[in-house]
C-alpha positions as CSV (number, residue, x, y, z in Angstrom):
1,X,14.4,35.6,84.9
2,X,16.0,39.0,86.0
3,X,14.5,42.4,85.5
4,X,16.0,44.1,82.1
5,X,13.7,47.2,82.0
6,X,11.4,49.1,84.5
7,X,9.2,52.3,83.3
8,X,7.7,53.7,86.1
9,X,4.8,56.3,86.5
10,X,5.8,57.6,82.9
11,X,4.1,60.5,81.5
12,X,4.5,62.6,78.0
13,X,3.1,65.1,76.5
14,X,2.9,67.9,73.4
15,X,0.9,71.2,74.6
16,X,-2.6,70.2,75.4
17,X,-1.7,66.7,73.5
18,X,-1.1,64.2,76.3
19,X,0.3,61.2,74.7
20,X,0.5,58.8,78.0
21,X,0.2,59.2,81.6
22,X,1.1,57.6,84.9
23,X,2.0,54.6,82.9
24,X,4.1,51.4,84.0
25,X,5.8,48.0,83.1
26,X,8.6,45.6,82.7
27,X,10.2,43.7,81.2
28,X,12.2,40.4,81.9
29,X,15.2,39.0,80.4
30,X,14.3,36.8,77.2
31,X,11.0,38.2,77.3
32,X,9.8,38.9,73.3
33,X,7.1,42.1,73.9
34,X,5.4,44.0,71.5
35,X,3.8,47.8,71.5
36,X,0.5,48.3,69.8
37,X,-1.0,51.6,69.6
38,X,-3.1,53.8,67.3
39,X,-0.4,56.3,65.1
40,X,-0.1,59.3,67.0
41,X,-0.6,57.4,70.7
42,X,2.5,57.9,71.3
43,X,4.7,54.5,70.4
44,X,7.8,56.2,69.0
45,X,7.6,59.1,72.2
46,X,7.8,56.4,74.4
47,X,10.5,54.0,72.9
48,X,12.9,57.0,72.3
49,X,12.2,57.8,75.9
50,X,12.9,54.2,76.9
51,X,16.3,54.7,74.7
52,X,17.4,57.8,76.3
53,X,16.6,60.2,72.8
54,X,14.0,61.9,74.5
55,X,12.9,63.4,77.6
56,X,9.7,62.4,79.6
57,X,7.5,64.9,81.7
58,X,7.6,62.6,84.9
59,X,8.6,59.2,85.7
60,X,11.4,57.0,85.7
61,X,13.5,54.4,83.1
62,X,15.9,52.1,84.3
63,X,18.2,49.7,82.2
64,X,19.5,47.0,85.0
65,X,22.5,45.3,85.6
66,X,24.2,48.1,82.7
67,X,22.0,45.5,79.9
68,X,23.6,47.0,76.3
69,X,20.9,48.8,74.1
70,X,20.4,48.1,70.3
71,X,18.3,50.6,68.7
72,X,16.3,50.2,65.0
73,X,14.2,53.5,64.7
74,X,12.3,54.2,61.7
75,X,14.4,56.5,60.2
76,X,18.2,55.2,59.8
77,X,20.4,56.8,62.0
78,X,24.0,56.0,59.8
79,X,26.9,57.8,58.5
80,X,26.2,58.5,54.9
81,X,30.2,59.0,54.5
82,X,30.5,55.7,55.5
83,X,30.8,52.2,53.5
84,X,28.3,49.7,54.3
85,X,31.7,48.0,55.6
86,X,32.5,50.3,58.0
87,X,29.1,50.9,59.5
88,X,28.1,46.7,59.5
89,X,31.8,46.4,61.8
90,X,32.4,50.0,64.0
91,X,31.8,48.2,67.2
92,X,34.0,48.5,70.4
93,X,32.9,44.5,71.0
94,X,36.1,42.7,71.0
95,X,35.1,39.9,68.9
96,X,33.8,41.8,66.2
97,X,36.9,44.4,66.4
98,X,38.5,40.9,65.4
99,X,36.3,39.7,62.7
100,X,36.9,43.5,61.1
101,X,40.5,43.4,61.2
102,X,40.4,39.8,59.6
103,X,37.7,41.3,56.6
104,X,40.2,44.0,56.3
105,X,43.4,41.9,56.3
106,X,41.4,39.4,53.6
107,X,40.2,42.7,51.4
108,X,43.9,44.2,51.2
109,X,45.8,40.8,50.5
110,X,47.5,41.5,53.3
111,X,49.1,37.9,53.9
112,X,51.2,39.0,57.5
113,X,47.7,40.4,58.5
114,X,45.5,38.1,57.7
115,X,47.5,35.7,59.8
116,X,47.8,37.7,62.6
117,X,44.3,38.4,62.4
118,X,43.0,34.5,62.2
119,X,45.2,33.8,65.8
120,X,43.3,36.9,67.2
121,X,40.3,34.7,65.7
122,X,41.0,31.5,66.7
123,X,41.7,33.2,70.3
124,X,38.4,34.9,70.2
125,X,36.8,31.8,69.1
126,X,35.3,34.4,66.2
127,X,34.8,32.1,63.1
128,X,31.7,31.1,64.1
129,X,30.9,34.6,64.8
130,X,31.8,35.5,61.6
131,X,29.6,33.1,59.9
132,X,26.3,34.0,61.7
133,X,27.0,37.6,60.4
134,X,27.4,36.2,57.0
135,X,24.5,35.0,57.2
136,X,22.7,37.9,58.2
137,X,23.8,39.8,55.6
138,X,23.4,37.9,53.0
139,X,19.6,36.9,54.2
140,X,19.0,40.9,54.3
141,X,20.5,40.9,51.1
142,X,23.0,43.8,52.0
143,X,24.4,45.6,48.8
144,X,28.1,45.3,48.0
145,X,30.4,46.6,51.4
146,X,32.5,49.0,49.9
147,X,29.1,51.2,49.0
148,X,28.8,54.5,50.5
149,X,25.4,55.0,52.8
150,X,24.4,57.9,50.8
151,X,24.5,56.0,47.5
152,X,21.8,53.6,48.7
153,X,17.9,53.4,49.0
154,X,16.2,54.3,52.4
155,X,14.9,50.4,51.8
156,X,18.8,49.3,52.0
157,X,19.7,51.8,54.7
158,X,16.9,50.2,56.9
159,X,18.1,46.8,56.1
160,X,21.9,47.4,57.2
161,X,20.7,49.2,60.3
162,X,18.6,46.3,61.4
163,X,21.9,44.3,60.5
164,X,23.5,46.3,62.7
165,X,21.9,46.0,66.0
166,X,21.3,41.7,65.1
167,X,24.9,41.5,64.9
168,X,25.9,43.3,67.8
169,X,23.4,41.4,70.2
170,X,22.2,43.5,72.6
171,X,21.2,42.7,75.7
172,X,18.0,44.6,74.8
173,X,16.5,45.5,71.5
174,X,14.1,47.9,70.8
175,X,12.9,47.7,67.2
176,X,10.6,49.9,65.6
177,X,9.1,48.4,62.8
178,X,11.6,46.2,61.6
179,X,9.8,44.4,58.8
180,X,9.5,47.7,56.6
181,X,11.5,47.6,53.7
182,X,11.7,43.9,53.9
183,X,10.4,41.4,51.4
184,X,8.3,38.6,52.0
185,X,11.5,35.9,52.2
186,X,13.6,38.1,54.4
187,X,10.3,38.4,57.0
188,X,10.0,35.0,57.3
189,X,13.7,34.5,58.1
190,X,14.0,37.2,60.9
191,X,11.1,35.8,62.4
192,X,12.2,32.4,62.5
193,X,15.8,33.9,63.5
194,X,14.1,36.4,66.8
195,X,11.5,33.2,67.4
196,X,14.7,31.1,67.8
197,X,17.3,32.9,69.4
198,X,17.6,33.9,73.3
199,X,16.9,37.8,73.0
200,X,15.4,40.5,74.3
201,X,13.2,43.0,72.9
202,X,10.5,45.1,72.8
203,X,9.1,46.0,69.1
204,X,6.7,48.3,67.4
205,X,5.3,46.5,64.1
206,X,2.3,46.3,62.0
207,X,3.0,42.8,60.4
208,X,0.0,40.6,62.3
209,X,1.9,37.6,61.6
210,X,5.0,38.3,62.7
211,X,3.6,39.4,65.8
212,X,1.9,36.1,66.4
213,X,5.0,33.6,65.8
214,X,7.5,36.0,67.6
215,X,6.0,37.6,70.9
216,X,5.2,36.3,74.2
217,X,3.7,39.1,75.3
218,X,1.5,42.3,74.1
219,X,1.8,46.3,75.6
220,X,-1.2,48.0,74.5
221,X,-0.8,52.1,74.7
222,X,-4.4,54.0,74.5
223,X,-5.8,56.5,76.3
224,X,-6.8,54.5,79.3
225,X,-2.9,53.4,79.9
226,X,-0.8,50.6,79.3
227,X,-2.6,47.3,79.3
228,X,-0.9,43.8,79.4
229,X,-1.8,40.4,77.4
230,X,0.5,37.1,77.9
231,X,0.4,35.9,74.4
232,X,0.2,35.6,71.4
233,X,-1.4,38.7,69.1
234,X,-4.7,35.9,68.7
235,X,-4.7,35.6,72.1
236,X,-4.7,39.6,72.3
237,X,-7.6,40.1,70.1
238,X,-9.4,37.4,72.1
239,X,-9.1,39.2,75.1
240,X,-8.7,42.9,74.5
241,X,-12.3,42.3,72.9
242,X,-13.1,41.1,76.4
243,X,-12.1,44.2,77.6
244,X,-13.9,46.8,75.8
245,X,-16.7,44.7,76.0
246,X,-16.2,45.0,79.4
247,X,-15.3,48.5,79.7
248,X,-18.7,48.8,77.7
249,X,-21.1,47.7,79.9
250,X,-19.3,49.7,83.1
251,X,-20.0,52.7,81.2
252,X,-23.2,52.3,80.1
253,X,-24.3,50.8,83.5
254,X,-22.6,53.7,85.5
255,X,-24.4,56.2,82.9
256,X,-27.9,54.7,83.9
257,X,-26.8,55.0,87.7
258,X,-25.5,58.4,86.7
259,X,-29.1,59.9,85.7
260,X,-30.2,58.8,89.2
261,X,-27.5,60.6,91.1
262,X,-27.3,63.9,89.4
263,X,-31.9,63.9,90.3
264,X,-30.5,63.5,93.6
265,X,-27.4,66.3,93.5
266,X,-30.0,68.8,91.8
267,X,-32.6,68.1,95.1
268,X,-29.9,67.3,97.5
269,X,-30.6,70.3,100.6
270,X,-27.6,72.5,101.3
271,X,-27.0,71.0,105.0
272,X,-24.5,68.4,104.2
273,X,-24.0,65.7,106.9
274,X,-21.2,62.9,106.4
275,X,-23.0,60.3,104.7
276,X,-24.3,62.8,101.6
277,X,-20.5,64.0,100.8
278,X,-19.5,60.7,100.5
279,X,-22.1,60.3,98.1
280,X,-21.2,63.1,96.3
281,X,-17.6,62.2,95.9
282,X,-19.1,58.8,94.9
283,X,-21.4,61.2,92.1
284,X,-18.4,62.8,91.0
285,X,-16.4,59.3,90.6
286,X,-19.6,57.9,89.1
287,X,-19.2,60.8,86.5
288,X,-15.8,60.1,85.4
289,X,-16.7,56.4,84.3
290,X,-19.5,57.3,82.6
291,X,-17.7,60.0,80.3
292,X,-14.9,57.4,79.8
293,X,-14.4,56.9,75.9
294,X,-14.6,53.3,75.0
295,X,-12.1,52.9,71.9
296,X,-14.2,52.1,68.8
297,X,-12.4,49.0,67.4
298,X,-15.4,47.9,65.3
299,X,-15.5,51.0,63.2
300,X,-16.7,49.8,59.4
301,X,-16.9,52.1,56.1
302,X,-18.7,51.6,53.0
303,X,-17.7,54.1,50.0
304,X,-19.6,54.0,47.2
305,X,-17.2,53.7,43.7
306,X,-18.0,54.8,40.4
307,X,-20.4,52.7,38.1
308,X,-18.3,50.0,36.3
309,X,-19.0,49.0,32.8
310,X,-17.8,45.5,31.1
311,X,-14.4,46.2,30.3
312,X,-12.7,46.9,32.9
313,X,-8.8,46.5,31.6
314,X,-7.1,44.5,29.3
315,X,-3.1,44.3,29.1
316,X,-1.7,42.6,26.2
317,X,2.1,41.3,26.0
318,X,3.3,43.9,28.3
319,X,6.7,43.6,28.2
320,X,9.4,46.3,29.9
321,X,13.3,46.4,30.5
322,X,15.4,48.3,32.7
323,X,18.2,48.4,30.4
324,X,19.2,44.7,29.9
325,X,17.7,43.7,32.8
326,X,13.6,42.4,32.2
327,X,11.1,43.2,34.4
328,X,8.0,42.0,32.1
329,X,8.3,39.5,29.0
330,X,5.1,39.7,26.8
331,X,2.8,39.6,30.2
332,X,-1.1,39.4,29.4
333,X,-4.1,39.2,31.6
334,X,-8.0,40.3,31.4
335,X,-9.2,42.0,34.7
336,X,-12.6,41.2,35.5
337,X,-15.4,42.8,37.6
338,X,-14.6,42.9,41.5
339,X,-11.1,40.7,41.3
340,X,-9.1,41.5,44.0
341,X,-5.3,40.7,43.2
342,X,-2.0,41.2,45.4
343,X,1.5,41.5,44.1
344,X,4.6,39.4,45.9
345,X,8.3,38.9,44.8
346,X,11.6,40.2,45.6
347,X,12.4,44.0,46.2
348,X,13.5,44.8,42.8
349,X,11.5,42.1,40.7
350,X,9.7,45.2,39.3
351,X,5.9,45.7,41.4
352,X,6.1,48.9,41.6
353,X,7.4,49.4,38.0
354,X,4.2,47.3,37.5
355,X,2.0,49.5,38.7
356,X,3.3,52.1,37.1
357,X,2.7,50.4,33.8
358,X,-0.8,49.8,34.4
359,X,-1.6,53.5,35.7
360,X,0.7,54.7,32.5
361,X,2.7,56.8,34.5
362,X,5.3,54.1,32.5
363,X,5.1,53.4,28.9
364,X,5.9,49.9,27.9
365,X,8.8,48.8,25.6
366,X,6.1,46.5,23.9
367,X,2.4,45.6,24.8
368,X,-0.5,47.4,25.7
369,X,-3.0,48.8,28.6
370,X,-6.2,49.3,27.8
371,X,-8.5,50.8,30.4
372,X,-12.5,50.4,30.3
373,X,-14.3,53.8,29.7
374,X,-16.3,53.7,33.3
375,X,-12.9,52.9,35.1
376,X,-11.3,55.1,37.5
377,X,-8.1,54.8,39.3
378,X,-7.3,55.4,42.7
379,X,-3.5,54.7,43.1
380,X,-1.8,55.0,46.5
381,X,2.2,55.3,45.9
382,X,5.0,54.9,48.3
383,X,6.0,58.2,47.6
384,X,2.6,60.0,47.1
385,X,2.5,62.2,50.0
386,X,3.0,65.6,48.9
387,X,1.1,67.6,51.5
388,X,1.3,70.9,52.3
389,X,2.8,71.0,55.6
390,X,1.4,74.2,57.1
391,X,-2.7,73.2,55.8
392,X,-5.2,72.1,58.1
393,X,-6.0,68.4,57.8
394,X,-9.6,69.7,57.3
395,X,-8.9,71.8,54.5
396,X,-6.5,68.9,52.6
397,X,-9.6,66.9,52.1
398,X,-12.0,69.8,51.7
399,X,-9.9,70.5,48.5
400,X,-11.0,66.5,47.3
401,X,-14.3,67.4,48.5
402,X,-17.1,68.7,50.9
403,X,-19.2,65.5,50.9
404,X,-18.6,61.7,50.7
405,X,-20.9,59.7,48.8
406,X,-21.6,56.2,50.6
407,X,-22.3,52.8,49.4
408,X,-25.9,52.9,51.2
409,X,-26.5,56.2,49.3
410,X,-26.1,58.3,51.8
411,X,-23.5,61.3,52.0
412,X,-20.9,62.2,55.1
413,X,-19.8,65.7,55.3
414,X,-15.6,65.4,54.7
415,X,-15.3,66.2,58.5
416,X,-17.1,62.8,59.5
417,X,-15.1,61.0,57.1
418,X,-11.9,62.1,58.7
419,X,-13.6,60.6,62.3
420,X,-14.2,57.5,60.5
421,X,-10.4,57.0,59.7
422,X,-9.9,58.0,63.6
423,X,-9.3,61.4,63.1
424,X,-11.1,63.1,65.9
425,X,-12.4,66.2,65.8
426,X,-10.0,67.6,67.8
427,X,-7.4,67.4,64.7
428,X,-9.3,68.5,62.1
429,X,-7.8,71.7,62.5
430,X,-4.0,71.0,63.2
431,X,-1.4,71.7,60.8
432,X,-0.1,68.4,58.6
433,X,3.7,68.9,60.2
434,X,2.2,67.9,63.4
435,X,0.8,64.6,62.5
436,X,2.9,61.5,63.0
437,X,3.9,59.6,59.8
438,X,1.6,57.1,60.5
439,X,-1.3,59.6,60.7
440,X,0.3,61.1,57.1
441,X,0.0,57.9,55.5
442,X,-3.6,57.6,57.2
443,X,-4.7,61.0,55.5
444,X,-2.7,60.5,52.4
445,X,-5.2,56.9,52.1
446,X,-8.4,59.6,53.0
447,X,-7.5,61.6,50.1
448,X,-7.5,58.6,47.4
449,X,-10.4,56.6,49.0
450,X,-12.4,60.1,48.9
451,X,-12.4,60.2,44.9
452,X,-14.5,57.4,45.1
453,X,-12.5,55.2,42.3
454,X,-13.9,52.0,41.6
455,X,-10.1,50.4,40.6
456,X,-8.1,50.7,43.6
457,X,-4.0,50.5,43.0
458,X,-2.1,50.1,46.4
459,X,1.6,50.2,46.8
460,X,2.5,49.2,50.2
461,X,-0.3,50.5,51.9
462,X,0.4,49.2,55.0
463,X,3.7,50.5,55.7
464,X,3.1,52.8,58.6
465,X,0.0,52.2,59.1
466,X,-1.4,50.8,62.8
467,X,-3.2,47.8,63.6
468,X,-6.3,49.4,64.1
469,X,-6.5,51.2,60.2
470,X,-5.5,48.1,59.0
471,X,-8.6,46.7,60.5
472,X,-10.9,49.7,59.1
473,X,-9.3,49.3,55.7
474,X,-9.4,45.7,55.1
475,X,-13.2,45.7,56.4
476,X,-13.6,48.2,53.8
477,X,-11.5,46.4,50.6
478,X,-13.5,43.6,52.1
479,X,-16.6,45.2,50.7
480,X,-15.1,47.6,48.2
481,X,-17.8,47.2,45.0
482,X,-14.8,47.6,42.7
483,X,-11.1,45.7,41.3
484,X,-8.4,45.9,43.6
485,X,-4.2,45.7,42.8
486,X,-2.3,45.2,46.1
487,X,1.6,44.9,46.7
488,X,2.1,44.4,49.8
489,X,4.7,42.2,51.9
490,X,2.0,41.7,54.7
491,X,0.8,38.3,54.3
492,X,-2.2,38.9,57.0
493,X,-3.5,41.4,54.6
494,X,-2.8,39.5,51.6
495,X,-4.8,36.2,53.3
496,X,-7.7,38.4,54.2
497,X,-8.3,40.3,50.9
498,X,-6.8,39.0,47.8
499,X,-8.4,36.0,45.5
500,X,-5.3,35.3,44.0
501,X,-1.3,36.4,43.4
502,X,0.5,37.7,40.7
503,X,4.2,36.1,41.9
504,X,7.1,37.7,40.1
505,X,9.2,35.5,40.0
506,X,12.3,37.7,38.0
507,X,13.9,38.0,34.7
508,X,10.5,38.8,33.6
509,X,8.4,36.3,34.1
510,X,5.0,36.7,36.4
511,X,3.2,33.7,37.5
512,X,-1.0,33.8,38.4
513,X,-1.7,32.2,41.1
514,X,-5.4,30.7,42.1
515,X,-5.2,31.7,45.7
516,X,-3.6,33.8,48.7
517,X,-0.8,34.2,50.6
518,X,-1.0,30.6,52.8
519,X,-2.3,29.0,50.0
520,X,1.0,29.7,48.0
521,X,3.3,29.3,50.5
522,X,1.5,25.7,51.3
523,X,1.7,24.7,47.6
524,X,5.6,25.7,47.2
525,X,6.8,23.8,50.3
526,X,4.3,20.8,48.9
527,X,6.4,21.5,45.6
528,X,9.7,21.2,47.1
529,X,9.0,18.5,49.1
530,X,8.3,16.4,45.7
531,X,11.0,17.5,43.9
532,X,13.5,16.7,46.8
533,X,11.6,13.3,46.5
534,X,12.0,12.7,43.6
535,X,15.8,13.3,42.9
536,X,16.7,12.1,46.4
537,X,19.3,8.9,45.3
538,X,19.4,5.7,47.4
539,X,22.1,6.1,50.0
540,X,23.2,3.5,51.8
541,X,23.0,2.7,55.7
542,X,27.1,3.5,56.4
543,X,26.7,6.7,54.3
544,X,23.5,7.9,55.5
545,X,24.8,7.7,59.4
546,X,27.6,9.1,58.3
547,X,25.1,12.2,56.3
548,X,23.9,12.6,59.6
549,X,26.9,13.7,61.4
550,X,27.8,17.5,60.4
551,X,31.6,17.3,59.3
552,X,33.9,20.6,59.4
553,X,34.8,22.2,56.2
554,X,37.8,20.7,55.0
555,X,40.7,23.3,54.4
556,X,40.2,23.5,50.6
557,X,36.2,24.1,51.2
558,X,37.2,27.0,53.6
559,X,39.5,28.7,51.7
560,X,37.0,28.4,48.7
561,X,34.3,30.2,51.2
562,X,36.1,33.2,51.6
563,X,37.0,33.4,47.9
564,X,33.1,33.4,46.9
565,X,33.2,36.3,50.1
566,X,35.8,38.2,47.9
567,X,34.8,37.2,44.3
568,X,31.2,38.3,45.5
569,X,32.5,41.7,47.3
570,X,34.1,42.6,43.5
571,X,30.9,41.3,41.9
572,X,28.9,43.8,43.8
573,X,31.0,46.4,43.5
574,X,31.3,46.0,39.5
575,X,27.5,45.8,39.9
576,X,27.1,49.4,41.5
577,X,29.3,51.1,39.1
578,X,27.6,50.1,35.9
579,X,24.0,51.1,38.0
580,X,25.5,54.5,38.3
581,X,27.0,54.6,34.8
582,X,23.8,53.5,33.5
583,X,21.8,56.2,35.6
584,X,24.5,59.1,34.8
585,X,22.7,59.6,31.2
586,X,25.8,60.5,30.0
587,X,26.6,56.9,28.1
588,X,26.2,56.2,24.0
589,X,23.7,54.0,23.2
590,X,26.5,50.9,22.4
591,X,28.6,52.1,25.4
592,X,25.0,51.4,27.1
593,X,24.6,48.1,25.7
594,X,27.8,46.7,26.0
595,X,26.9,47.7,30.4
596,X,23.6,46.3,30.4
597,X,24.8,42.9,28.8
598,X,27.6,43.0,31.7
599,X,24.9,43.7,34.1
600,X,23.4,41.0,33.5
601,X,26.0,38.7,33.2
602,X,26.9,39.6,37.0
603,X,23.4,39.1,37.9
604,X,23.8,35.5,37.1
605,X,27.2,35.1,38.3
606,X,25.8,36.7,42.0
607,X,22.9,34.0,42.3
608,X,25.8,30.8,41.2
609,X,28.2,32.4,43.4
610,X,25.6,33.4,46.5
611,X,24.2,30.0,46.4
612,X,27.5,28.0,46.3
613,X,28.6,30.1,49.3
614,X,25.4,29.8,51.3
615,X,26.1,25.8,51.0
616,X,28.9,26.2,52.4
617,X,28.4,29.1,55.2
618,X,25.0,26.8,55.9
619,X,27.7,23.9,56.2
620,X,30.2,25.2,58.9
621,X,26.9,27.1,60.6
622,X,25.2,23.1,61.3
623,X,28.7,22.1,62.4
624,X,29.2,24.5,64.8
625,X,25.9,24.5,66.1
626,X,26.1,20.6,66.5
């Protein structure tokens, strides 16, 4: 395989903050790599670096053979003037150019156009093209084309950026946490899509799983350098433990050794001969691996919560709509002592509006919450960081409190509580604008942890969040002596902590599930696999070899493909305005009905028409790739 990337003797760093040093890889064409480090090593530095967005203090990047670059940062980087159309297809790649001018041609009705446009097509060889981007979209579920960028969520403006640099197919990717903002469904396809295709990429994420079924290979950043595992992320666990055990024992055996060579420096005579300075450059070699930090991957915590009495919360026919549209119909369900539950469905099924219910930042349309005396929240929201940016991270918590009670009784002051959520020292007394926004989202989970709750309420807490405090906190919900509500889209998380699901399964309806994240996943395949079964007719021999064989879309099933593609486009659209009316306040309360019922209306119209044309794009796609 030929060389894509080299980094070479690459070094950054902020004032006295040195990020990496003297560090070195490559990577191969088709090679699938992934960058783990703790927040604040670095990982972003070093990928805008790699990108060409950022200067390094020494060393070298090269991109061989003039390999094309696709870039997913964190932060969308699109025109907010634009449509969703125009930023999806501004390309200079020739095909694509094509496939735009045909989407245009097909939008306008423009029937001269569009035939010009489907030679260009048929020239390019650009239909198949076409469909794969379909495809993409629709799996990402991108919101209607002629939306502007600054009408969206930052959820949706992540999603068309990663659409963006799939379409366009690099030569090499670099993706920075791609599965943010992504629900559960549309995870599991881009990792079967990356673990199938022929790509190229090197990727900062979080997501265990999707680390273990994509990449080949594993980059770990610390402060000892770049270190390299060929595998899997269980083979990197198996053998970075290896290596701190390792990196252990040299310490501790060359701090023994050390004790017996600074008796000797302290009575070594002043007339040096040959032999005794090479021992004392040995001495002072000696002393550098001795005083070598060995990373502390094992860290565990134990908060004590609050006391909990026998009721701990009770919700009773909780029922809430967005307008027309339901997010709960008459939902009840009796929490009991120590349950730990997580939260999974679509983005927009209504988990978050869920929590807010429970919290009663919300107040249901019909129902009730009723919380147990003794119970104390501790809710960790999306958007709860509200920091000031110029504070000390010291003083942030100091303002929660001096002391932290924990579960063995004893107390931490608020300083050694920060260390145990790998916050040296050394930051204690930095501003909050320096920290990454990993090491935000870090402190923001000190600060609600702190108050010692003994009902913890998590919104995506592991957005943003490294490997490592991932580890710390699970260890920690492991043993939490309290309830827990997660929603989260990690399914390593969700296996590890919850005892069963709350699936919202939309329109209002939430199903409780006895189990976690595998289990369910296990019992719906089992479930469709039945059901196929069981309606599956008898086909005979001629028609089932026939079945086998793919067959083109005849003309009538093509044309009716890109109607569904325009039908839908409208759909959307229609969809968008009446959100925007509906938000805008400014509508009477029938002139608000009259839009919710329509809302809803296109809601179902969207799901018959998206299925119908993913039939049919599914179709042509297992034809041409036959």
């Amino acid at each position: 395989m030929s060389t894509i990337l080299t980094v070479d003797h690459l070094s950054r760093s902020y004032g006295d903050n040195i990020l990496f040093e003297d560090i070195s890889f490559v990577i191969s064409q088709y090679q699938k790599v992934a960058l783990i480090a703790r927040n604040g090593a670095g990982k972003t530095s070093l990928l805008n670096i790699i990108a060409g967005l950022e200067q390094s203090d020494g060393g070298v990047v090269n991109l061989f053979n003039k390999a094309s670059l696709g870039y997913l940062k964190q932060e969308p980087d699109l025109t907010p003037s634009h449509t969703v159309f125009n930023e999806v297809y501004t390309t200079s790649n020739d095909v694509l150019t094509a496939i735009r001018n045909y989407e245009e041609a097909v939008r306008g009705d423009d029937k001269e156009q569009i035939t010009h446009a489907m030679e260009r097509m048929d020239a390019l060889n650009g239909w198949e093209y076409e469909t794969r981007i379909k495809q993409i979209l629709s799996r990402l579920k991108i919101p209607d084309l002629d939306k502007r960028i600054d009408e969206l969520s930052g959820g949706q403006q992540k999603r068309i950026s990663l659409a963006k640099v799939l379409i366009t197919e690099p030569d090499f990717m670099i993706l920075d946490e791609p599965t943010n903002h992504l629900d559960v469904e549309m995870i599991e396809w881009l990792e079967e899509y990356l673990s199938q295709r022929r790509v190229t990429f090197l990727m900062v994420t979080h997501d265990r799983y999707f680390l273990d079924r994509v990449c080949d290979e594993i980059l770990e950043l610390d402060h000892t350098g770049i270190h390299r595992y060929k595998g899997s992320y269980s083979y990197f666990i198996e053998k970075q433990t290896e290596r701190l055990d390792n990196l252990t024992k040299e310490t501790e055996k060359a701090q023994n050794l050390l004790r017996k060579e600074s008796e000797w420096m302290r009575r070594m005579p002043k007339a040096r001969t040959t032999k005794s300075k090479a021992r004392i450059d040995s001495f002072y070699e000696l002393k550098e691996t001795a005083d070598r930090k060995v990373p502390d991957e094992r860290m565990k915590i134990h908060i004590e919560g609050k006391r909990m009495g026998k009721k701990i919360l009770e919700v009773s026919d909780l029922s809430f709509s967005w307008g027309e549209v339901p997010i709960l119909k008459k939902f009840t369900f009796i929490f009991k002592r120590f349950e730990k539950i997580g939260i999974i469905g679509d983005n927009g099924s209504g988990k978050s509006t869920f929590l807010d219910l429970i919290t009663g930042k919300l107040k249901p349309d019909w129902g009730s919450v009723k919380k147990g005396e003794t119970i104390q929240f501790g809710y960790y929201t999306q958007d709860g960081i509200s920091f000031n940016p110029d504070a000390k991270v010291i003083d942030v918590v100091r303002e929660i409190a001096d002391v932290v009670k924990l579960g063995s009784g004893d107390t931490i002051s608020a300083a050694a509580f920060l260390s145990y959520f790998m916050f040296p020292y050394a930051s204690h007394h930095q501003p909050v604008y320096k920290l990454s926004g990993g090491e935000k989202r870090r402190l923001y989970l000190v600060t609600v942890l702190m108050r010692s709750p003994n009902f913890l309420i998590l919104d995506e807490p592991t957005n943003d969040l490294d490997i490592l405090t991932l580890n710390v906190l699970e260890e920690y919900l492991e043993s939490f002596n309290g309830c827990v509500l997660i929603v989260t889209h990690d399914r390593y998380f969700l296996d590890k902590i919850v005892d069963h699901l709350f699936v919202f399964e939309g329109n209002g309806k939430v199903r409780d599930f006895p189990g976690n994240y595998t289990q369910y996943r296990d019992h719906e395949e089992r479930l469709k696999r039945q059901l196929k079964a069981a309606v599956k007719p008898a086909v005979p021999v001629k028609a089932q070899n026939k079945a086998a064989d793919p067959r083109k879309l005849t003309f009538k099933e093509k044309r009716e493909l890109e109607t569904l593609e325009n039908e839908i486009g409208l759909l959307e659209k229609e969809k968008g305005e009446i959100e925007s009316a509906m938000n805008s306040g400014e509508l009477t309360v029938e002139e608000l009905q009259k839009r919710s019922n329509r809302f809803a209306a296109i809601l179902n119209e969207l799901e018959a028409k998206g299925d119908r044309w993913l039939e049919l794009s599914e179709k042509e796609s297992d034809f041409n790739d036959r």
